[in-house]
C-alpha positions in Angstrom: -2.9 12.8 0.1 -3.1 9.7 -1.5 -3.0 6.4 -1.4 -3.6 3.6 -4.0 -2.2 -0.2 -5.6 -2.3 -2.1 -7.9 -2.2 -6.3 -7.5 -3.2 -9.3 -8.7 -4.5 -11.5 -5.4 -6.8 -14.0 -4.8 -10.5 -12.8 -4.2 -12.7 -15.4 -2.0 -16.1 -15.7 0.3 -17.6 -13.0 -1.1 -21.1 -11.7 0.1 -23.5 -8.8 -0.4 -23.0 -5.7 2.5 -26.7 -6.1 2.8 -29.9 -7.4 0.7 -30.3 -3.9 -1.2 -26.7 -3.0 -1.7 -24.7 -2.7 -4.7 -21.4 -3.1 -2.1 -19.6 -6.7 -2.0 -17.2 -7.7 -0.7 -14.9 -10.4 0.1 -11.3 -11.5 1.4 -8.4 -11.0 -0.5 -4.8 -12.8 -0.3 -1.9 -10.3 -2.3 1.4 -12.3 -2.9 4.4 -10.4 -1.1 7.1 -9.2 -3.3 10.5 -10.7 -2.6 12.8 -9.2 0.3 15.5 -8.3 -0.1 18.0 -4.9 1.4 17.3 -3.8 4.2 14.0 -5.2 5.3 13.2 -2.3 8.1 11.8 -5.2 10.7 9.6 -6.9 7.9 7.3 -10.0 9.0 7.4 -12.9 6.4 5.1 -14.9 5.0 3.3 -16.2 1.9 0.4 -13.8 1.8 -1.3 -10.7 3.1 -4.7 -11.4 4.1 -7.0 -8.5 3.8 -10.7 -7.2 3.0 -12.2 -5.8 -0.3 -15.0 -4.0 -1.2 -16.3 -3.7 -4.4 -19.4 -1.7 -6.3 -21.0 -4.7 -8.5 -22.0 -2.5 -11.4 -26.2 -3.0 -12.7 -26.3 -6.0 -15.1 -23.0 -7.0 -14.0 -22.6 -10.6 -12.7 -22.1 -11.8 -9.5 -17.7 -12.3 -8.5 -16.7 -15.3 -8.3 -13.7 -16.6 -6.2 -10.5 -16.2 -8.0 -7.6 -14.5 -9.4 -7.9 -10.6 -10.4 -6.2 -7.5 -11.4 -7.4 -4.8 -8.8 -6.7 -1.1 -8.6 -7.9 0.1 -5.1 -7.8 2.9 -2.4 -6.1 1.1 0.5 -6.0 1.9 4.1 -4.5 -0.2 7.3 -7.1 1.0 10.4 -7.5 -1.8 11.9 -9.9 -1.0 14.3 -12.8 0.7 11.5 -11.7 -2.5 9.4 -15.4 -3.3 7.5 -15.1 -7.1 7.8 -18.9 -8.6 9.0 -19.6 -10.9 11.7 -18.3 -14.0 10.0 -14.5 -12.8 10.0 -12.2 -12.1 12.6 -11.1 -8.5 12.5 -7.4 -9.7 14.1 -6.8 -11.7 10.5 -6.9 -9.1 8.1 -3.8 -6.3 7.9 -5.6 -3.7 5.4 -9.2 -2.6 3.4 -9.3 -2.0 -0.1 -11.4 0.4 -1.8 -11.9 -1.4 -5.6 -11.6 1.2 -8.3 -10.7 -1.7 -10.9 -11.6 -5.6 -10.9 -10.1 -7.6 -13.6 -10.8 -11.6 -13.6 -7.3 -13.3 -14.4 -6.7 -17.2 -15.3 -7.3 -19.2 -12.3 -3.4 -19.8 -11.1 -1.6 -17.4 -8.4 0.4 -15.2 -10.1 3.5 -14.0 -8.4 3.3 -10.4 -9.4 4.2 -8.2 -6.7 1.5 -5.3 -5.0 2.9 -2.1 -6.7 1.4 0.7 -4.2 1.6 4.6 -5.1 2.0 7.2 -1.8 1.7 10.5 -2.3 1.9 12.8 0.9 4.2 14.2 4.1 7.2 11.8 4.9 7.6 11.8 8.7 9.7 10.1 11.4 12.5 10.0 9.1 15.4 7.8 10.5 17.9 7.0 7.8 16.8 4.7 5.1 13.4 4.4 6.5 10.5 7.2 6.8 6.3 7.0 7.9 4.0 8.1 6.2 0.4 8.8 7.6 -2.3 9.3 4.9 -6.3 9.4 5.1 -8.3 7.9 2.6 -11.6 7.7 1.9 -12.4 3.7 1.7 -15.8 2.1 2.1 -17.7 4.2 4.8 -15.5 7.0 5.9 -11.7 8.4 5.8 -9.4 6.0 7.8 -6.1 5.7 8.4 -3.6 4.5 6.3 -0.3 4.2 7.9 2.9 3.4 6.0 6.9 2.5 6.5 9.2 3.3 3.8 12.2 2.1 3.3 15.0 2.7 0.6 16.7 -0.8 -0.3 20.2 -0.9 0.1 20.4 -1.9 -4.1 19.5 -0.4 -7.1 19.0 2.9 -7.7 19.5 3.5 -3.7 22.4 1.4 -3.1 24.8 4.0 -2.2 23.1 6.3 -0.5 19.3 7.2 0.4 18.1 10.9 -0.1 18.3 13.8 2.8 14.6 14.8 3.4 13.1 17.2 6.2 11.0 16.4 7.9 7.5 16.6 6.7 8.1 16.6 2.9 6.0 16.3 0.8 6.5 13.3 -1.4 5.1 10.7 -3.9 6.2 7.1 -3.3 6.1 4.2 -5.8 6.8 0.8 -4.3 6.1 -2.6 -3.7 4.1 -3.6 -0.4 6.5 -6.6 1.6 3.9 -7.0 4.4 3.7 -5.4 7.6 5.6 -3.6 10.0 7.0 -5.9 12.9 6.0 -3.9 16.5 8.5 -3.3 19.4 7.7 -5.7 22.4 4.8 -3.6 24.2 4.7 -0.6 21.7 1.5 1.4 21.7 2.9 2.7 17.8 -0.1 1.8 15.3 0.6 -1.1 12.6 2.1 0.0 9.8 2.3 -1.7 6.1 6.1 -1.7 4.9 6.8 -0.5 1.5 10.1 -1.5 -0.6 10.5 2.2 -2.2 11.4 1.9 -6.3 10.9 5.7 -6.8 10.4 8.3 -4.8 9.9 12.3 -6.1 9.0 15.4 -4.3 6.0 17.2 -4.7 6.3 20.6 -5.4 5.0 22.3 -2.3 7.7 20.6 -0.6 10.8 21.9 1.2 13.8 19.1 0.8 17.5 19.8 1.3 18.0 17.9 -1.7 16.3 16.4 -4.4 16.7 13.2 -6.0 17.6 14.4 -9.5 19.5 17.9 -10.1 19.1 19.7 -13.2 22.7 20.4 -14.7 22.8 23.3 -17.0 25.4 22.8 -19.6 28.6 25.2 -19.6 29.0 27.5 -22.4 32.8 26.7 -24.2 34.3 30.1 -25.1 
C-alpha cells in the first residue's frame, strides 16, 4: 500500500530534529485545488497547513523558507503527528515524508497537490469510497486515511464505477482539503481526494472495470 504527492507549497520555520540530526523539518502550506462536483462534505479554505520532514543531505545547505516542488510519503495521524514543542498539534492536518525538495521562484504558485493511492477501497457509498493506508513517515508507520470521491464531470460525469468492497485500487487525484466530521462522530479525519484516474490492481476482484478490452469481430 501506498501513499505519495507531489506539490509545490510554501516551506517555513524550519529547525533541526535535534543538534546531531540530519532530519529538518518545517511547516508547509499546499494550495487546495479548485472544487468543484460533488465535494463529498469538503471544508474550504486557502491552504492546508501541515508538517515536513526532510533528510538535509552532507554538504548540502541549510532550507530556507520558500516555495518548493516536493515529492513526499504523506500520512494524516493526527495524534503521532511529529510537530516539536513550538507548534500546536491541533494546526496541522497531515506529515510528509520528503523524498524530493526542489526550491521554486519565491511567488505561490497555484498548482494543485496531485496525490497517488494505491491500496483497498472500502466503505464504498456511491461516488465516494475510504481508503486506509500505512506508511512509513518520519519515525514509524502511521495512518493515512483517505476519502475519494468521483466528480460529477469529466471522465466520471455519467456514471462512477461499481467496485466491491475491498478492491484493490490505485488512485490518482488532487488533495481538496479535509474531510468535514458528523456532529459528535468518533470516525478518524480523513483527507478528501478529487479522483482523476482510478485503475485496479490486479489482485483485485471488481464487478467491473473501468476500461473493457473489445476484441474486434471477424467480417466473413
Amino acid at each position: 500500500m501506498a501513499a505519495t504527492i507531489t506539490a509545490v507549497g510554501g516551506c517555513y520555520d524550519w529547525h533541526a530534529t535535534d543538534a546531531s540530526s540530519r532530519i529538518r523539518t518545517c511547516c508547509i502550506a499546499l494550495p487546495q485545488s479548485p472544487a468543484s462536483g460533488n465535494l463529498a462534505g469538503l471544508l474550504q479554505s486557502d491552504d492546508i497547513l501541515g508538517i515536513l520532514h526532510y533528510f538535509l543531505p552532507r554538504n548540502s545547505p541549510e532550507p530556507d523558507i520558500g516555495v518548493y516542488s516536493i515529492t513526499a510519503k504523506i500520512a494524516n495521524s493526527k495524534d503521532q503527528l511529529v510537530v516539536g514543542s513550538a507548534w500546536n498539534r491541533d494546526e496541522f492536518h497531515f506529515e510528509l515524508h520528503c523524498l524530493s525538495l526542489l526550491p521554486l521562484e519565491h511567488q505561490k504558485l497555484a498548482i494543485p497537490p496531485i496525490i497517488n493511492l494505491s491500496g483497498p477501497a472500502v466503505n464504498i457509498n456511491g461516488r465516494t469510497f475510504d481508503m486506509d493506508l500505512m506508511p512509513y513517515i518520519s519515525t514509524a508507520k502511521k495512518h493515512a486515511r483517505f476519502r475519494c470521491y468521483f466528480p460529477e464531470e469529466g471522465r466520471f460525469f455519467q456514471s462512477a464505477p461499481n467496485m466491491n468492497a475491498n478492491a484493490m485500487v490505485c488512485v490518482t487525484g488532487t488533495l481538496i482539503g479535509e474531510a468535514l466530521q458528523g456532529e459528535g462522530s468518533a470516525e478518524p479525519a480523513r483527507l478528501s481526494v478529487r479522483i482523476l484516474e482510478m485503475d485496479y490492481l490486479a489482485s483485485s476482484s471488481t464487478t467491473s472495470a473501468l476500461s473493457t478490452a473489445v476484441t474486434p469481430s471477424r467480417s466473413r
